[in-house]
C-alpha positions in Angstrom: 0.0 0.0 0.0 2.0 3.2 -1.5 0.1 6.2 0.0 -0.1 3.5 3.8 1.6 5.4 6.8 1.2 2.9 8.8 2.3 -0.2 6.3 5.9 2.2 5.3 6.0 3.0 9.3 6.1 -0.9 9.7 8.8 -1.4 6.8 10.9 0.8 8.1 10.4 0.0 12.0 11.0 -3.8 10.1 14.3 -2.5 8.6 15.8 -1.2 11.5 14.9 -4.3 13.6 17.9 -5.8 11.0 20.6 -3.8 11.4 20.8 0.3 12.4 20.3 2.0 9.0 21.0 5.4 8.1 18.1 8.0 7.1 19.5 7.8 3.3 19.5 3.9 3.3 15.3 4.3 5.1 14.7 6.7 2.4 15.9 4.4 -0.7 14.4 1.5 0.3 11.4 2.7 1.1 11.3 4.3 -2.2 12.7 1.0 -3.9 9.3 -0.8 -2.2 7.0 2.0 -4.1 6.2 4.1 -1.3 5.2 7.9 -1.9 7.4 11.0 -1.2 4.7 12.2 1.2 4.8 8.8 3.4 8.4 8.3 3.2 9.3 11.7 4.3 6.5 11.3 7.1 8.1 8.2 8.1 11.2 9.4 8.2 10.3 12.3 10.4 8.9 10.2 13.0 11.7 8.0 13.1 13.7 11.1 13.5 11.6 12.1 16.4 11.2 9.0 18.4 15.5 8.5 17.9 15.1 5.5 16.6 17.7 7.2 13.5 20.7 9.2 14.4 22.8 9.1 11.3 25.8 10.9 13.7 26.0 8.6 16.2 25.8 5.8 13.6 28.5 7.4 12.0 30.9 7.5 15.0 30.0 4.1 16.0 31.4 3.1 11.9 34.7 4.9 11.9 35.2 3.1 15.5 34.7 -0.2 14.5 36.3 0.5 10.4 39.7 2.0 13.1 39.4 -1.0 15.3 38.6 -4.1 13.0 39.2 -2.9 9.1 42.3 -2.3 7.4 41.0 1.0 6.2 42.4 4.6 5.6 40.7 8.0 5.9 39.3 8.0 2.4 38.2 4.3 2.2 36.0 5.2 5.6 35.2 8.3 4.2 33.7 6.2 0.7 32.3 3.5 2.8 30.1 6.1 5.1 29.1 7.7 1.6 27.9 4.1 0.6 25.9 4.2 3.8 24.0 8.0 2.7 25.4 9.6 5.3 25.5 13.3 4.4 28.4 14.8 3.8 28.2 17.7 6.7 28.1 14.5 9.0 30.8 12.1 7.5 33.2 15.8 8.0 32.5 16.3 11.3 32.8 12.6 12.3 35.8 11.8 10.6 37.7 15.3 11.6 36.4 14.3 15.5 37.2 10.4 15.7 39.6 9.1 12.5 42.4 12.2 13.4 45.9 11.5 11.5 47.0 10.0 14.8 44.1 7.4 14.7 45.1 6.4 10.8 48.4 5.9 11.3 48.0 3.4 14.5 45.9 1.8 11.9 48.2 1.6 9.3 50.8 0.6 11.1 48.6 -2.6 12.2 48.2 -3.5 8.6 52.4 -3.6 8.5 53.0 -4.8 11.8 53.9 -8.3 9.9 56.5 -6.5 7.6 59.9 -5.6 8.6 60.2 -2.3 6.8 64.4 -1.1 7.8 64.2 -4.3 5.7 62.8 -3.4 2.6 65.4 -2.0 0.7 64.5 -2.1 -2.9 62.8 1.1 -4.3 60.0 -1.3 -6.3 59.2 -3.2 -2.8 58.6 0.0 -1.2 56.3 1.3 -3.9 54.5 -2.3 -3.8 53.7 -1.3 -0.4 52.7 2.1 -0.8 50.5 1.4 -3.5 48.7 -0.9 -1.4 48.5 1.5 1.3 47.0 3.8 -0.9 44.1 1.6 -2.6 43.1 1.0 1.2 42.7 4.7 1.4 45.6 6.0 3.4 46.7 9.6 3.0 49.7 9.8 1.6 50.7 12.0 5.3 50.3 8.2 6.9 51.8 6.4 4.6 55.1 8.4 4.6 55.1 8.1 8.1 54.9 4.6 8.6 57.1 3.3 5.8 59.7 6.1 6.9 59.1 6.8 10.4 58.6 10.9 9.4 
C-alpha cells in the first residue's frame, strides 16, 4: 500500500529491527518498495523524532569499528560512510572528530606490523607497499610516516 503510513512505518520499524540504518539507506528502500514521497518523508520524520535514527552517532560508532577491526584509511572510511548515505556535513564532522591522522596511522601501522620495513630495501618493494596502502585509502601523510618513520 504506497500512500499507507502505517504499512511504510512498519517497513521501516521492520528494517531497523535488521541492522541500524542510516536516514538515506530508510529513504531508498522505502522508495525501492514503491512508497510515496509524502509517506516516506512522514516516516522518516517520526523515526527522527522517536531516535530510533541518528545518522551521527551511527557514523561515530562506523569509523570506530572501520579504526578497530578494518584495514581501512581515511578516504576508504570516508567512501564507505558515503555508501551508507550519510550526508556529507556528517561524515566531515565525524571523521575530523574520531579518524584524526594520529588514529590512521596506528591503523596503518597494524596493517604492516607483519612486515619488517628497515628491511625493505629495494625502491619497487617499497612502492609495492605504498600502493597498497593507498588503494586501502591511506593519506599519503600516513603512509610516509609509517614506511619512513617521518
Amino acid at each position: 500500500k504506497p500512500e499507507d503510513y502505517s504499512s511504510g512505518y512498519e517497513y521501516a520499524i521492520f528494517l531497523l529491527g535488521l541492522r541500524a540504518r542510516t536516514e538515506g539507506e530508510i529513504r531508498k528502500k522505502m522508495t525501492d518498495r514503491g512508497f510515496v514521497p509524502a509517506v516516506v518523508t512522514k516516516v522518516i520524520a517520526e523515526l527522527f523524532q522517536k531516535r530510533y535514527l541518528d545518522d551521527a552517532s551511527l557514523a561515530v560508532s562506523l569509523v570506530e569499528n572501520f579504526k578497530k577491526y578494518k584495514p581501512y584509511g581515511f578516504r576508504k572510511v570516508q567512501i564507505k560512510m558515503m555508501e551508507k548515505k550519510i550526508a556529507q556535513d556528517i561524515i566531515a564532522q565525524v571523521l575530523s572528530e574520531h579518524f584524526t591522522l594520529e588514529d590512521e596511522q596506528v591503523v596503518a601501522k597494524r596493517v604492516v606490523k607483519n612486515l619488517d620495513l628497515k628491511a625493505i630495501r629495494d625502491i619497487k618493494a617499497k612502492q609495492k607497499l605504498m600502493r597498497s596502502l593507498v588503494s586501502k585509502g591511506f593519506r599519503g601523510e600516513v603512509i610516509n610516516r609509517v614506511i619512513y618513520g617521518n
